[in-house]
N, C-alpha and C positions, 0 to 999 in steps of 0.2 A: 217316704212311702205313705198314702191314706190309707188313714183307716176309717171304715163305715161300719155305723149301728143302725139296724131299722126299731123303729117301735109300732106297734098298731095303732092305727086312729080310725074309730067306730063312728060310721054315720050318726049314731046314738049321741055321740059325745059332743057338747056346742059348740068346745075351744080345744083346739090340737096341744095338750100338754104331752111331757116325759118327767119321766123319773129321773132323778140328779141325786148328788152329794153335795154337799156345801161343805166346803173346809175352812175356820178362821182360829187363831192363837191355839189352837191345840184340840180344837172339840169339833164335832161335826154331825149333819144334819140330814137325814135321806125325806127328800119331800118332791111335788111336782113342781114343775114351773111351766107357764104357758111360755108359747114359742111365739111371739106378737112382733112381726114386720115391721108395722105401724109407731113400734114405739124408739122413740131416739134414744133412753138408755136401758139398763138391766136394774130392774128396781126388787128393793131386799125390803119385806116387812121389818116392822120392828120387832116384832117377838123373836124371827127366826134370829135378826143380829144377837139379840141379847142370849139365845140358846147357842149361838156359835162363841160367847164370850166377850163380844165389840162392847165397847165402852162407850155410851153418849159423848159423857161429855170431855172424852177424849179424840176426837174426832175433829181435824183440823181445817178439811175442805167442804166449804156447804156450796149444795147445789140444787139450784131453784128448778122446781116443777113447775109442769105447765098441765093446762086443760082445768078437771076437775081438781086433780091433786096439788091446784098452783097456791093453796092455802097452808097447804101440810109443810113442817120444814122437814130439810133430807142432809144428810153427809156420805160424802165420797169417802167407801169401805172396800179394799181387794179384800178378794174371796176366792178361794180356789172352788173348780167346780169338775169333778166325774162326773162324765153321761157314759152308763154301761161299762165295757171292757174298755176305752180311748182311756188317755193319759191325760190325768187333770189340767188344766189349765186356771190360771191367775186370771178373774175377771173383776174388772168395776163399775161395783153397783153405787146406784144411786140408796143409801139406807135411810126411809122413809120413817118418822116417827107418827107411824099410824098400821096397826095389826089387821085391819080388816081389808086388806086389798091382796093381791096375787103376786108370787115370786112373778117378774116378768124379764126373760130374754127378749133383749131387743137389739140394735142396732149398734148401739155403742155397749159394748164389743162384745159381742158374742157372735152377732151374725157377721163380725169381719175378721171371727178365728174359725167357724164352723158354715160350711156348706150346707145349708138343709132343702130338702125337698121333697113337698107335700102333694102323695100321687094318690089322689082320693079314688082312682079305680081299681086300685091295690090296695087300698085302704092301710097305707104305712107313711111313715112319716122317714125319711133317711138322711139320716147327719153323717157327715164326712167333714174330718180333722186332715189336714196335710202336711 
C-alpha cells in the first residue's frame, strides 16, 4: 500500500529541498537535502558522513564524479534515510570528500524507490513510497 508525504515549496525558495534523517552504524542526522532530477546519484557530504560515523578510509567502493565535482574523490556508503512519517529506506550515496556542496537525492536510487511530484500551483512538493 503507498504511502505519501507532502512538504511546502515556496516560490521564495531557489531549490525544492525536504527534511530527511540519515541513519548510518548507529548515529543519525536530521538535515535538508535537495530533491535534483538532474543528478545520476545521491551524494552525501563529507562532514555529514563523518557525523553519521562512516569511516574514510574504510570505505571499499570509490566512485568517480562527473561535471564540476569530477576532481573531488567520493566512496560508495548505504545510508538509511526517513522523509516524514514513510518507513526508512537503505539508500546509496555517492560520499564526497568535500563539505561545502548539498546532501543531493538523485537518480540512483532515490528517485527509483520514491515517486515525487513537484505541483508548483500547490506549492507542495509530494513523495510517495510503494
Amino acid at each position: 500500500m503507498p504511502s505519501t508525504i507532502e512538504f511546502p515549496f515556496s516560490d521564495d525558495e531557489a531549490l525544492p529541498t525536504i527534511p530527511i534523517t540519515l541513519s548510518h552504524a548507529g548515529s543519525s542526522v536530521s538535515t535538508n537535502a535537495l530533491l535534483d532530477t538532474g543528478s545520476t546519484v545521491n551524494l552525501l557530504p563529507y562532514g555529514i558522513g563523518l557525523q553519521l560515523g562512516a569511516i574514510w578510509g574504510e570505505q571499499t567502493v570509490r566512485l568517480p564524479l562527473a561535471g564540476n565535482l569530477a576532481t573531488v574523490e567520493a566512496w560508495g556508503l548505504f545510508v538509511y534515510v526517513q522523509i516524514g512519517h514513510l518507513e526508512p529506506v537503505r539508500l546509496a550515496f555517492a560520499w564526497a570528500q568535500a563539505s561545502q556542496i548539498p546532501l543531493i537525492l538523485g537518480q540512483t536510487n532515490f528517485f527509483r524507490e520514491f515517486d515525487v511530484c513537484f505541483q508548483r500551483s500547490r506549492r507542495t512538493i509530494e513523495i510517495t513510497r510503494f
